[in-house]
N, CA, C and O atoms as a GROMACS GRO file, in nm:
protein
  508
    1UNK      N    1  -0.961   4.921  -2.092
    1UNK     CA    2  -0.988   5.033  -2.183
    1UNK      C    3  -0.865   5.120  -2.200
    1UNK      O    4  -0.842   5.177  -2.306
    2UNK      N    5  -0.782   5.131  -2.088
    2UNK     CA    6  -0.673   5.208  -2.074
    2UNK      C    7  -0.549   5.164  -2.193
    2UNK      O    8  -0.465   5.224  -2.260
    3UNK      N    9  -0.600   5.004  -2.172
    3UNK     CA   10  -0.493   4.958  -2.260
    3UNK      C   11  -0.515   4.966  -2.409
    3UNK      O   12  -0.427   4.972  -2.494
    4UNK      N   13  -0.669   4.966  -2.431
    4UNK     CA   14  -0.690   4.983  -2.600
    4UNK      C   15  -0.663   5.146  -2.625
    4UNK      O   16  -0.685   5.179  -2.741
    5UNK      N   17  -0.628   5.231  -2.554
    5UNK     CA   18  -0.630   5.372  -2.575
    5UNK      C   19  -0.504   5.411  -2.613
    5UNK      O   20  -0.473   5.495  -2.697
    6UNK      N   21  -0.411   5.318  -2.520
    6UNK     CA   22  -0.265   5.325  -2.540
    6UNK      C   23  -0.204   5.268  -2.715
    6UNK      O   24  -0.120   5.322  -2.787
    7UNK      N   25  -0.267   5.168  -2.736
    7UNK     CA   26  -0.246   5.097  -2.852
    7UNK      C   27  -0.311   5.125  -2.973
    7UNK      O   28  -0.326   5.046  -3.066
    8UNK      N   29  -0.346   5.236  -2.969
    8UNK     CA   30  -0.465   5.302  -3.055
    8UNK      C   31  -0.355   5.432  -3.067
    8UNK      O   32  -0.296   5.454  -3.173
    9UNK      N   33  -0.337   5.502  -2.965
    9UNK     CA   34  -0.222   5.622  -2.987
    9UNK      C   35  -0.092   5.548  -3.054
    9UNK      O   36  -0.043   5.616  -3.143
   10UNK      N   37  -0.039   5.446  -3.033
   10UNK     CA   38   0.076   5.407  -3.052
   10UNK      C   39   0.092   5.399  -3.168
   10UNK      O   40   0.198   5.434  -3.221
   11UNK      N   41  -0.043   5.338  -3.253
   11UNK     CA   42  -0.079   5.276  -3.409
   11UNK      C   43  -0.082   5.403  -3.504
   11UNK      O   44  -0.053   5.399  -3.623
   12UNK      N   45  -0.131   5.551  -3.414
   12UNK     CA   46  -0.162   5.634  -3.477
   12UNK      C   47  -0.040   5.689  -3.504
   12UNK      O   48  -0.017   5.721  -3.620
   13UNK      N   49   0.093   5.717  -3.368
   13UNK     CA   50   0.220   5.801  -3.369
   13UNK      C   51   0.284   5.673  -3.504
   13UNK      O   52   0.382   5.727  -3.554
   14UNK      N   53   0.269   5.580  -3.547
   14UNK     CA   54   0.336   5.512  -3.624
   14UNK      C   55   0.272   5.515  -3.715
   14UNK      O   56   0.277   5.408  -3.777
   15UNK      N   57   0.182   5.619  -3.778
   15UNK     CA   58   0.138   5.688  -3.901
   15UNK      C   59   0.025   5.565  -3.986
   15UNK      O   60  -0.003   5.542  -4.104
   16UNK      N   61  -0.012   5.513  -3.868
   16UNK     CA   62  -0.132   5.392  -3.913
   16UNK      C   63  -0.263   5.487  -3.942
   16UNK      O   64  -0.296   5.577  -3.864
   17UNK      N   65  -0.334   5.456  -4.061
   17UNK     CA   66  -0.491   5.565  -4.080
   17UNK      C   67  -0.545   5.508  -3.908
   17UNK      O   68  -0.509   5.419  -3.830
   18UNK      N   69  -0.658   5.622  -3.910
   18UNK     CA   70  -0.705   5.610  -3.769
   18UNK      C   71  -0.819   5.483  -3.792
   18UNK      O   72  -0.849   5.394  -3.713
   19UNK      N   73  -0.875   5.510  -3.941
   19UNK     CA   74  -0.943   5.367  -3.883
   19UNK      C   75  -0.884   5.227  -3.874
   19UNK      O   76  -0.955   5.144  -3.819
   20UNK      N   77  -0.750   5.183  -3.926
   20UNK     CA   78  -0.718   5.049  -3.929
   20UNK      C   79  -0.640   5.062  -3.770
   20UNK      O   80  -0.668   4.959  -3.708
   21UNK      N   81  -0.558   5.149  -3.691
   21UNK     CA   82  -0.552   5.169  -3.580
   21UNK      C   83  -0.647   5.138  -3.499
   21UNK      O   84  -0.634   5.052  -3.413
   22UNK      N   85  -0.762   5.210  -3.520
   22UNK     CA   86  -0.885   5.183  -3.405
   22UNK      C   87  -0.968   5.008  -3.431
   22UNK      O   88  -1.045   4.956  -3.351
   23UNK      N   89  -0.930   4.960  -3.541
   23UNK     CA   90  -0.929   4.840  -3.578
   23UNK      C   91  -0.888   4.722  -3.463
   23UNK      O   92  -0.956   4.653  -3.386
   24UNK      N   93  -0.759   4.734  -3.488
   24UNK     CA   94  -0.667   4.664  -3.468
   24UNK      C   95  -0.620   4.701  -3.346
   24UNK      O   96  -0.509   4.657  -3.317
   25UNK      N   97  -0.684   4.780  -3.254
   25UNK     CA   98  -0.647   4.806  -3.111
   25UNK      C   99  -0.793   4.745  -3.012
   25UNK      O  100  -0.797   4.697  -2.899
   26UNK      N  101  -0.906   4.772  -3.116
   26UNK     CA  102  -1.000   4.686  -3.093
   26UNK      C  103  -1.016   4.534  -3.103
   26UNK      O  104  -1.098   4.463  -3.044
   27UNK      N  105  -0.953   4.510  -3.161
   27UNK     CA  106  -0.920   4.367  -3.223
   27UNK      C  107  -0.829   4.243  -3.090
   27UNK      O  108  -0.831   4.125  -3.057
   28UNK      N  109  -0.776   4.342  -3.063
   28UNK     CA  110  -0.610   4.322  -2.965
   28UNK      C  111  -0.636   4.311  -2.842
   28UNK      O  112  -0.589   4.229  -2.763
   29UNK      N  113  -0.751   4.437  -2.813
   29UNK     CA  114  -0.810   4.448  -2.681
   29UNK      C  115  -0.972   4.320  -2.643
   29UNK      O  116  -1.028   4.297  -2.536
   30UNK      N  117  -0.995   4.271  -2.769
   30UNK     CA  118  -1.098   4.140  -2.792
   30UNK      C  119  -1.042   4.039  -2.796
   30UNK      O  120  -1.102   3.944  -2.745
   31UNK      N  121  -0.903   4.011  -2.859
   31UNK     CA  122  -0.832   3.883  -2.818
   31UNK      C  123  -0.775   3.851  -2.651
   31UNK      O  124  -0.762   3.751  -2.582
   32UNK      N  125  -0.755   3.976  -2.636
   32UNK     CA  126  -0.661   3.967  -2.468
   32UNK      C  127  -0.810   3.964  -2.377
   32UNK      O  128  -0.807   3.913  -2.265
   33UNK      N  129  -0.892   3.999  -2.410
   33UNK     CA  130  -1.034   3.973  -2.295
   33UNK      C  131  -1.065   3.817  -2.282
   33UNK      O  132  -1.106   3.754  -2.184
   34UNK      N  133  -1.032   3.774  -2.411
   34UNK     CA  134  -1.096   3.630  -2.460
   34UNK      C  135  -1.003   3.522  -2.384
   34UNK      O  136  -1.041   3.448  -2.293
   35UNK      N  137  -0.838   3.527  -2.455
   35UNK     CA  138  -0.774   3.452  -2.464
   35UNK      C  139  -0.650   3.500  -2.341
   35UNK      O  140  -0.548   3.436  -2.366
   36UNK      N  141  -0.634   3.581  -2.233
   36UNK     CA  142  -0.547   3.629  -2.173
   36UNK      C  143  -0.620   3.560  -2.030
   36UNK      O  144  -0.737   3.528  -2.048
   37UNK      N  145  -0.574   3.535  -1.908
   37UNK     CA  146  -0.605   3.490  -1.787
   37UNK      C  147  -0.590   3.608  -1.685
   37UNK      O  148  -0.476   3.653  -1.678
   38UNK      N  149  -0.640   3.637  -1.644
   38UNK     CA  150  -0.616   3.734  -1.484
   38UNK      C  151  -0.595   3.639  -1.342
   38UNK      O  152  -0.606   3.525  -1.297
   39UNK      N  153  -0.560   3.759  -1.312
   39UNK     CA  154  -0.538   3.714  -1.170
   39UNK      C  155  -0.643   3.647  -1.130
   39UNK      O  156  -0.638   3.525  -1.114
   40UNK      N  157  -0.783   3.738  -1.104
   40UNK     CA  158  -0.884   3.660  -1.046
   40UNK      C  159  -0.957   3.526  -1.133
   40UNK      O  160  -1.067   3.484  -1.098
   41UNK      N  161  -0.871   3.456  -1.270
   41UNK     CA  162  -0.905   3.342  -1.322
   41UNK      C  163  -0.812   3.246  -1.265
   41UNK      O  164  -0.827   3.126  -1.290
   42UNK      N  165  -0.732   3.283  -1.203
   42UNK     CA  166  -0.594   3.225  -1.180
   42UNK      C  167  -0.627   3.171  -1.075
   42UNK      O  168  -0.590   3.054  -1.068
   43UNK      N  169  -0.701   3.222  -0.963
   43UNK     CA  170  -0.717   3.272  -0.823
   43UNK      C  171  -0.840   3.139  -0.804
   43UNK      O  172  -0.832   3.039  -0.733
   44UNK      N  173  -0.946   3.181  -0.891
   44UNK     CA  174  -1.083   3.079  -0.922
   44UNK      C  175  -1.013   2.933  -0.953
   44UNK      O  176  -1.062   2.832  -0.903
   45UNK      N  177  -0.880   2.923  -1.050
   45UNK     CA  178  -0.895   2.796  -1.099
   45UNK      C  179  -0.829   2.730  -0.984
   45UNK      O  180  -0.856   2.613  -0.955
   46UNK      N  181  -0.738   2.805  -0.914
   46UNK     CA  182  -0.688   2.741  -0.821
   46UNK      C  183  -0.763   2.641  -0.704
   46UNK      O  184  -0.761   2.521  -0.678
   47UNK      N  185  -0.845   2.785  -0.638
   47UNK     CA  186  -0.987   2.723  -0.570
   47UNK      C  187  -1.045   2.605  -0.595
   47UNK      O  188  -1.067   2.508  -0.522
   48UNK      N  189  -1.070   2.631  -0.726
   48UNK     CA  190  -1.178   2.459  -0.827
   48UNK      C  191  -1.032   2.322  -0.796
   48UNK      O  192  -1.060   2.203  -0.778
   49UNK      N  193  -0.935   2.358  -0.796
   49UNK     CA  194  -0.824   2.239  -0.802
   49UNK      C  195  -0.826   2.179  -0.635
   49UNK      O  196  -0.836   2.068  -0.583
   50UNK      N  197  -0.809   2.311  -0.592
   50UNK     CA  198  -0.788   2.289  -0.468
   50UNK      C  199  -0.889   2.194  -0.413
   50UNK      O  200  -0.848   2.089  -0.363
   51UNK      N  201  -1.006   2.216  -0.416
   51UNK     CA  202  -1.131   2.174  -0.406
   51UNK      C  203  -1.126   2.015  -0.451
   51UNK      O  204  -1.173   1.925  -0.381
   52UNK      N  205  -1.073   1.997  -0.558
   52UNK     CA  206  -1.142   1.828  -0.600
   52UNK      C  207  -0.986   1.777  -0.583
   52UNK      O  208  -0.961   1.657  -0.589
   53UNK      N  209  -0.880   1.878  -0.561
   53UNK     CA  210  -0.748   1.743  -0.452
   53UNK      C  211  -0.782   1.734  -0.311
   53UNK      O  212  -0.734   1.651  -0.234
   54UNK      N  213  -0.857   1.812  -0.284
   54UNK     CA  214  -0.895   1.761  -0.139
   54UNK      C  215  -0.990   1.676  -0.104
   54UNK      O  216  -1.016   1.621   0.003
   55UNK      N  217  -1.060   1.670  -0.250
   55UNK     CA  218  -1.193   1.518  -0.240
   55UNK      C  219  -1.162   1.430  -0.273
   55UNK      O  220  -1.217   1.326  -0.240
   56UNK      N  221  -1.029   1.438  -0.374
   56UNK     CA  222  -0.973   1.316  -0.456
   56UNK      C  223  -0.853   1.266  -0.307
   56UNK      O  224  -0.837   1.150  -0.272
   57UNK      N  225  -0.790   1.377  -0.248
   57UNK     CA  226  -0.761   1.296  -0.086
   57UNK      C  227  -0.816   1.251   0.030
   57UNK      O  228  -0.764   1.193   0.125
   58UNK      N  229  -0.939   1.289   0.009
   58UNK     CA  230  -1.046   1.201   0.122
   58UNK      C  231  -1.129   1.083   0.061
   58UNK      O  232  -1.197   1.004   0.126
   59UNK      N  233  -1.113   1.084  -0.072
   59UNK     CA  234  -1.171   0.971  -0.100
   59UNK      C  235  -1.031   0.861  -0.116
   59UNK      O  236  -1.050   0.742  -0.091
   60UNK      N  237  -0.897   0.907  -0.155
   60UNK     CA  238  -0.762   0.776  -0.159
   60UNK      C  239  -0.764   0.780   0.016
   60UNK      O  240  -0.751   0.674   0.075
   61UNK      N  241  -0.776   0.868   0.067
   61UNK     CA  242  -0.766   0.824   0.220
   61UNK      C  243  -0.870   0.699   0.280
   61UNK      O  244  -0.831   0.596   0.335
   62UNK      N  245  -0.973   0.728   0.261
   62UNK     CA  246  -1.106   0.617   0.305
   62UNK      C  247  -1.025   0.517   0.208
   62UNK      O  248  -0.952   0.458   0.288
   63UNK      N  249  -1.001   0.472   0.096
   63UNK     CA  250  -1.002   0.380   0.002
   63UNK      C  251  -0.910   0.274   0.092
   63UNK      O  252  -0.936   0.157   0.117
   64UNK      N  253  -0.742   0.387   0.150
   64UNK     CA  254  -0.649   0.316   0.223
   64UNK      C  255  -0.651   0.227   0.294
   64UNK      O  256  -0.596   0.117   0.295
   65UNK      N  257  -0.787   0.327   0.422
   65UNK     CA  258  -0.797   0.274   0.520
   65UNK      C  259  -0.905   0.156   0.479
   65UNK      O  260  -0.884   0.057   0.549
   66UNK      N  261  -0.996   0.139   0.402
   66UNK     CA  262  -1.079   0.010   0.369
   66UNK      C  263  -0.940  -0.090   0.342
   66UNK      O  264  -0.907  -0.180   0.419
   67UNK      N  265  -0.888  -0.064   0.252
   67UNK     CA  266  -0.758  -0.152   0.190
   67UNK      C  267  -0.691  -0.193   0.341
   67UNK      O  268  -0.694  -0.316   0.356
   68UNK      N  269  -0.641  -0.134   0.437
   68UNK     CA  270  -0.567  -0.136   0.547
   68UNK      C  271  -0.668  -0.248   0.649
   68UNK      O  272  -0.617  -0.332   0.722
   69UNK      N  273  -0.785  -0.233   0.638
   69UNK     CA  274  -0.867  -0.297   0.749
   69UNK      C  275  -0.901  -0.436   0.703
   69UNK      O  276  -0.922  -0.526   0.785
   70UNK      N  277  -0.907  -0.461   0.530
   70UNK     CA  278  -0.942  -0.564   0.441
   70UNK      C  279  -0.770  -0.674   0.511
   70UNK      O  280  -0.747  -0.780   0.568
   71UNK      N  281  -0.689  -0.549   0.452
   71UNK     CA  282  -0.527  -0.615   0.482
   71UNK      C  283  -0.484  -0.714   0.639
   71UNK      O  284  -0.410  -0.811   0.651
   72UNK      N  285  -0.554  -0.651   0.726
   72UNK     CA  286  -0.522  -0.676   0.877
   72UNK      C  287  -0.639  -0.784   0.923
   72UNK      O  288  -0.653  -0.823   1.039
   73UNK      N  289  -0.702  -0.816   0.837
   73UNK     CA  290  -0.846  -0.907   0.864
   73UNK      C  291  -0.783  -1.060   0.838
   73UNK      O  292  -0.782  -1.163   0.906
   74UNK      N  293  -0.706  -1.008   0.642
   74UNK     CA  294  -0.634  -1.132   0.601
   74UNK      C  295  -0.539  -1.222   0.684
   74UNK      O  296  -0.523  -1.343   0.699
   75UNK      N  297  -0.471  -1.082   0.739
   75UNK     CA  298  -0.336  -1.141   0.839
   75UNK      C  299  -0.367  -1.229   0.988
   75UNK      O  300  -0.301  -1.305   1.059
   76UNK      N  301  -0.496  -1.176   0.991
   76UNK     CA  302  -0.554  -1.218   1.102
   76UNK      C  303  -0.600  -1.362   1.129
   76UNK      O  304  -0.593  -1.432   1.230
   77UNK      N  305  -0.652  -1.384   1.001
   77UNK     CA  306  -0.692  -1.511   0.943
   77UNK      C  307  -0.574  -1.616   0.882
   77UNK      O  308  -0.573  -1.737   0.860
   78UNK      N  309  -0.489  -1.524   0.870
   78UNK     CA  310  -0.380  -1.638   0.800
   78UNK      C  311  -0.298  -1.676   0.927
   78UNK      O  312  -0.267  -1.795   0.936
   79UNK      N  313  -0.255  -1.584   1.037
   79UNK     CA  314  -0.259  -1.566   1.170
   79UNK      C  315  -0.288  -1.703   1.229
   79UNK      O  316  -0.212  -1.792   1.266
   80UNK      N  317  -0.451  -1.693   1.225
   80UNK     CA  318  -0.511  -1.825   1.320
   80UNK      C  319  -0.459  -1.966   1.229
   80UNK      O  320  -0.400  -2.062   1.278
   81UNK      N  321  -0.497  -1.950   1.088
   81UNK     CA  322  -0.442  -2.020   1.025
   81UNK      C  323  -0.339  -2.108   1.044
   81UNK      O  324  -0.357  -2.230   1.039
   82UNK      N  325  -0.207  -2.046   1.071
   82UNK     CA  326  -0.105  -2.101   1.076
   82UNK      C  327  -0.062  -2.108   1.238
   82UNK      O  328   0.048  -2.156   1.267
   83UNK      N  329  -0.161  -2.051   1.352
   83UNK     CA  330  -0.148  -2.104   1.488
   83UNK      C  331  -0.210  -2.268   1.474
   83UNK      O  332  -0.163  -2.373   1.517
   84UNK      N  333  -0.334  -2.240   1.396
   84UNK     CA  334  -0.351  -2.399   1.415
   84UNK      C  335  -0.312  -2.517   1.339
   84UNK      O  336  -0.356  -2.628   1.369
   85UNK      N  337  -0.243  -2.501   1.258
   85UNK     CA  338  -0.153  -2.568   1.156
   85UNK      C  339   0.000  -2.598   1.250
   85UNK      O  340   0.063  -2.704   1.241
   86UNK      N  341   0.034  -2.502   1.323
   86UNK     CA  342   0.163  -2.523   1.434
   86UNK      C  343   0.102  -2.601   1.534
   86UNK      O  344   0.168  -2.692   1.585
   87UNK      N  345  -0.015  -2.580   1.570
   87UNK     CA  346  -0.056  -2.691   1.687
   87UNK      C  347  -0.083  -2.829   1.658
   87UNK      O  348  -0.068  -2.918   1.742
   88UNK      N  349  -0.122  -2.847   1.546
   88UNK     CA  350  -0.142  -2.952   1.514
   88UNK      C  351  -0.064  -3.004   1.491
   88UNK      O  352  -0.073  -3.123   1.523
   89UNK      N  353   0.045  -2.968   1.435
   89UNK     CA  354   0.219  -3.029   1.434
   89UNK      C  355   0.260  -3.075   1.556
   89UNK      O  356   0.306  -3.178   1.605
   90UNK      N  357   0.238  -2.998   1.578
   90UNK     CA  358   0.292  -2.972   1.740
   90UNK      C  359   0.242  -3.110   1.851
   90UNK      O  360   0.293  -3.162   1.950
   91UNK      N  361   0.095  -3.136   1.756
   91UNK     CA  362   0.081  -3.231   1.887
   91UNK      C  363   0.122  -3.407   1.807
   91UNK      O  364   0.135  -3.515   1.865
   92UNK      N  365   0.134  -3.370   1.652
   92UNK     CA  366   0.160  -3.487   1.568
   92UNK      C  367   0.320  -3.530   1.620
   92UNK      O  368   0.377  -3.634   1.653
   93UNK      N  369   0.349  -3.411   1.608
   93UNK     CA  370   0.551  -3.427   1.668
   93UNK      C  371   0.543  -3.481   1.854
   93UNK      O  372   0.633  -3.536   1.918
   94UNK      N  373   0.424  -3.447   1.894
   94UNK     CA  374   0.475  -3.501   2.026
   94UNK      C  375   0.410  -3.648   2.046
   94UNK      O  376   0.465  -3.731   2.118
   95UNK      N  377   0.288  -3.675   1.978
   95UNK     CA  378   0.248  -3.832   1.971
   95UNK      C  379   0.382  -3.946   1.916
   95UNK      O  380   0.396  -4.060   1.959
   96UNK      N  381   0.455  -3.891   1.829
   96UNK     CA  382   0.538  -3.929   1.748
   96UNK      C  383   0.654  -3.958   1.846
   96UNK      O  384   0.705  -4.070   1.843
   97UNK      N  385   0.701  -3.862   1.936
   97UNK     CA  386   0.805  -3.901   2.046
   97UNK      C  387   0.741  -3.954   2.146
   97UNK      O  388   0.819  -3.990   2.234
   98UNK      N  389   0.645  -3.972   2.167
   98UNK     CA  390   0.574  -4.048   2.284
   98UNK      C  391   0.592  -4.172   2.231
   98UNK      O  392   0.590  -4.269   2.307
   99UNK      N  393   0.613  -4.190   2.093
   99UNK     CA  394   0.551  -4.320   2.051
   99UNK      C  395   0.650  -4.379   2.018
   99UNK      O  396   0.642  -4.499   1.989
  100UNK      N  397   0.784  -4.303   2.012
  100UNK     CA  398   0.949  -4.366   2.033
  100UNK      C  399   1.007  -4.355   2.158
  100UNK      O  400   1.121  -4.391   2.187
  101UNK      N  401   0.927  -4.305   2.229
  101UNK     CA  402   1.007  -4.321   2.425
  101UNK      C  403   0.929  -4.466   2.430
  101UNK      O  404   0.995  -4.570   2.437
  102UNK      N  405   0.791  -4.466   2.427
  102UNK     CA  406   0.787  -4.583   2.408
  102UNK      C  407   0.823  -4.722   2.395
  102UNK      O  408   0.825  -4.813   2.478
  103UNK      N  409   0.857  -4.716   2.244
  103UNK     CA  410   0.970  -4.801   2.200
  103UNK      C  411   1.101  -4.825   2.242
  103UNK      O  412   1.143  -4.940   2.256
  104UNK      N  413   1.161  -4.738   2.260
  104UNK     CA  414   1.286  -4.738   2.355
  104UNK      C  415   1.310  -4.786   2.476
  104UNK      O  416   1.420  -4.808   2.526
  105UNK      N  417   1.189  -4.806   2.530
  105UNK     CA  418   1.185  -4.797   2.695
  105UNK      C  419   1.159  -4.964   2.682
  105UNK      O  420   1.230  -5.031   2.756
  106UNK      N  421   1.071  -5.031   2.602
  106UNK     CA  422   1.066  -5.149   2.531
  106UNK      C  423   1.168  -5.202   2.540
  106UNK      O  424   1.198  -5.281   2.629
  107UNK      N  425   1.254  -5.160   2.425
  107UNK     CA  426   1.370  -5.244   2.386
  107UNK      C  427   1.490  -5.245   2.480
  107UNK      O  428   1.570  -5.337   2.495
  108UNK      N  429   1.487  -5.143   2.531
  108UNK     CA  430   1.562  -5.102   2.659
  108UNK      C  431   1.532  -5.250   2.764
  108UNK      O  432   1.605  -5.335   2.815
  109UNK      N  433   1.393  -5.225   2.761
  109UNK     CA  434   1.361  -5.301   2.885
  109UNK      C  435   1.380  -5.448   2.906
  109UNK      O  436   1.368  -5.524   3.002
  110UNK      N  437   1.427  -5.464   2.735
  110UNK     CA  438   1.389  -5.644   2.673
  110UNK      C  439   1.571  -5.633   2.671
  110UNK      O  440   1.623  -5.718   2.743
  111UNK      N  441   1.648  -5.560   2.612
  111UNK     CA  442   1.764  -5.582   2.612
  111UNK      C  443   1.835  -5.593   2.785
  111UNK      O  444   1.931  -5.664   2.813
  112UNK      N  445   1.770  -5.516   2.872
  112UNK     CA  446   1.778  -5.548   2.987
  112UNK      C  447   1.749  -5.718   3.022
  112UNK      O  448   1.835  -5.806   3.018
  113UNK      N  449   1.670  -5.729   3.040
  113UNK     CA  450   1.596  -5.887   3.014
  113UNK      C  451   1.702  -5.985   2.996
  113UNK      O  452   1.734  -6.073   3.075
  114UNK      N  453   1.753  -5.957   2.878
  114UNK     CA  454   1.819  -6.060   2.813
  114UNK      C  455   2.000  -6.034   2.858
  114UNK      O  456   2.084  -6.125   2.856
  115UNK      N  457   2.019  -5.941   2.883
  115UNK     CA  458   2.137  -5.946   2.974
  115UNK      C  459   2.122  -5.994   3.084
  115UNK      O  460   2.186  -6.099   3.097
  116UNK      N  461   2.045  -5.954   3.202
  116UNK     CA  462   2.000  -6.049   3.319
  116UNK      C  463   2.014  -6.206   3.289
  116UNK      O  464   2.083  -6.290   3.347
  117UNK      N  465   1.926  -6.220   3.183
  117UNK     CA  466   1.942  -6.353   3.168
  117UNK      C  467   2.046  -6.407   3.158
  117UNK      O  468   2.088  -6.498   3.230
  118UNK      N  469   2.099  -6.356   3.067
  118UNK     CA  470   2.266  -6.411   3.045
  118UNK      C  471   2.359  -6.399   3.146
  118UNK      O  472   2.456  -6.471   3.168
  119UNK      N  473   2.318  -6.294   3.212
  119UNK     CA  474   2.454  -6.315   3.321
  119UNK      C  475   2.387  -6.421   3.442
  119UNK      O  476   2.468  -6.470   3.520
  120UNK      N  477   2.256  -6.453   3.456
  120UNK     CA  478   2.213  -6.582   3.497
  120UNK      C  479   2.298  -6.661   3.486
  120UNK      O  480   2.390  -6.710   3.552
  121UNK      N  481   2.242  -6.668   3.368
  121UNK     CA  482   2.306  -6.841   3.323
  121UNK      C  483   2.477  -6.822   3.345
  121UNK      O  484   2.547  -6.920   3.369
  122UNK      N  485   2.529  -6.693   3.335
  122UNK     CA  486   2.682  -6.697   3.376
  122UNK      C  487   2.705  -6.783   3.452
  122UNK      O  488   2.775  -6.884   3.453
  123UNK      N  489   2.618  -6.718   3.537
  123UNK     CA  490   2.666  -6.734   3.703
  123UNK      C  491   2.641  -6.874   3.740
  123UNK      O  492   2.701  -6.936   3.827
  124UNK      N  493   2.531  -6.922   3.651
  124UNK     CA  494   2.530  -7.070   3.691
  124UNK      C  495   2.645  -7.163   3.664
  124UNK      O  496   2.704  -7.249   3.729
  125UNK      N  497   2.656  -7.100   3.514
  125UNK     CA  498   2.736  -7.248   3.444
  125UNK      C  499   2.916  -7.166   3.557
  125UNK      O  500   3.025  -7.222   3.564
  126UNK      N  501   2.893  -7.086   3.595
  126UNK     CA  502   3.081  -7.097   3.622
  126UNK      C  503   3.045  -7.154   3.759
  126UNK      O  504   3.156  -7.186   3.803
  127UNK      N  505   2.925  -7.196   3.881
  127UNK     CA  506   2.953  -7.248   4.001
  127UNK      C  507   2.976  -7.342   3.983
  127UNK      O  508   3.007  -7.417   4.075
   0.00000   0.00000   0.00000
């Protein structure tokens, strides 16, 4: 009110008729009620913000941690996954050298053989 009183004298010292003054200070003082913010709108909207970033961060928080527990389940599984995919290698790679000591020990054993033999018969044919 203080302020439409001021702007009403001001309109008048600047030789405005008193009614288009009292007009137009009325007018001025109905736009700034309408269209101007105060402190305590300022204060409220903040509150209302404040309010739904702190729901909109407890709800991305839960979302994380679902995402985080979904994430560590996968790993877990891809985890066993590839323990038993290494074991199974693991035991294909060792049948596989079992199954060339094997062989080796074979041919080893036959090339043995056949040197014996031969130096047999060395020994015969030089007495």
């Amino acid at each position: 009110m203080n302020t439409t009183l001021a702007i009403y004298e001001a309109l008048i010292q600047a030789n405005v008729p008193p009614l288009a003054a009292r007009r137009a200070a009325e007018a001025l003082e109905a736009d700034m009620l309408t269209h101007l913010v105060t402190k305590q709108d300022l204060a409220h909207l903040e509150q209302r913000f404040s309010a739904r970033f702190d729901a909109l961060d407890e709800r991305l928080g839960q979302r994380i941690d679902a995402l985080d527990e979904r994430l560590s389940q996968r790993i877990d599984a891809l985890d066993g996954s590839v323990a038993a995919s290494l074991a199974a290698s693991q035991t294909h790679y060792d049948l596989k050298l079992q199954n060339l000591e094997s062989r080796l020990v074979i041919k080893l054993g036959a090339l043995l053989t056949v040197l014996l033999s031969a130096a047999s018969a060395l020994q015969v044919l030089l007495r």
